[in-house]
N, C-alpha and C positions, 0 to 999 in steps of 0.2 A: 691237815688232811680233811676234807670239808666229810669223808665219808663217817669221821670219826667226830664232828664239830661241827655236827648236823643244827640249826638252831631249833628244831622239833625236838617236843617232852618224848623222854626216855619212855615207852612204855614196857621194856621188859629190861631193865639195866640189871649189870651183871661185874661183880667183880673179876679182873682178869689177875696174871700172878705179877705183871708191874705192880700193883696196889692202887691200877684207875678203876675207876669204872665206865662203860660202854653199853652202849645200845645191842642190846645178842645181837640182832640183825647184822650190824655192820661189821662189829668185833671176830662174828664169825667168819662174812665174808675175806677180811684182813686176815683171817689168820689158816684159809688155806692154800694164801702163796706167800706165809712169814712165818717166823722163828722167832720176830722183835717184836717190839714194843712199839705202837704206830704211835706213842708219845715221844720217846725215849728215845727209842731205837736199838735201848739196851737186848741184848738175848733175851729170850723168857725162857723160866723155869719151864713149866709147863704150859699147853693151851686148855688145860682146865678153867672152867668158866664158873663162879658161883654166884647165885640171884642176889641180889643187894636187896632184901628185904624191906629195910628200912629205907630207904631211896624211894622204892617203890611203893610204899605205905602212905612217904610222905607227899607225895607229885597224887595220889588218891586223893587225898586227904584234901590236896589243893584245887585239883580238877575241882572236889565239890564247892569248894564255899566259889570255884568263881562260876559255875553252872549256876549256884544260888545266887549269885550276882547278877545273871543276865547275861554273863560276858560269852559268845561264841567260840566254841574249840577250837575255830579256825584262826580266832585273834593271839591262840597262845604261843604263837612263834617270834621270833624278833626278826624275821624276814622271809625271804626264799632260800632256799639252800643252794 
């Protein structure tokens, strides 16, 4: 699902009740015409969404040292979507 397997840094990831994690953006958009798991396809418990802290701590944490790098924001994808 390229909406789900976006190759762009997560900047608001978020656990869903599969036990993946997703981009809110997208995860939400998926999950107001589903009940599944856009991995799985298993049912979900719920469409409760919870912030992966740490994910997102650590994609910070990385953003800096390549800004300290020199390296472009725009380089940090592995293509177009």
């Amino acid at each position: 699902l390229p909406l789900l397997t976006s190759s762009r840094l997560h900047n608001q990831p978020v656990f869903c009740s599969d036990g993946h994690t997703y981009e809110r953006t997208a995860i939400e958009s998926w999950l107001e015409n589903h009940m599944t798991s856009p991995t799985t396809n298993a049912d979900l418990e719920s469409k409760a969404l919870v912030p992966n802290h740490t994910l997102r701590n650590q994609l910070e944490r990385w953003k800096k040292v390549q800004k300290g790098r020199g390296i472009a924001e725009a380089t940090w994808t592995d293509g177009p979507d």
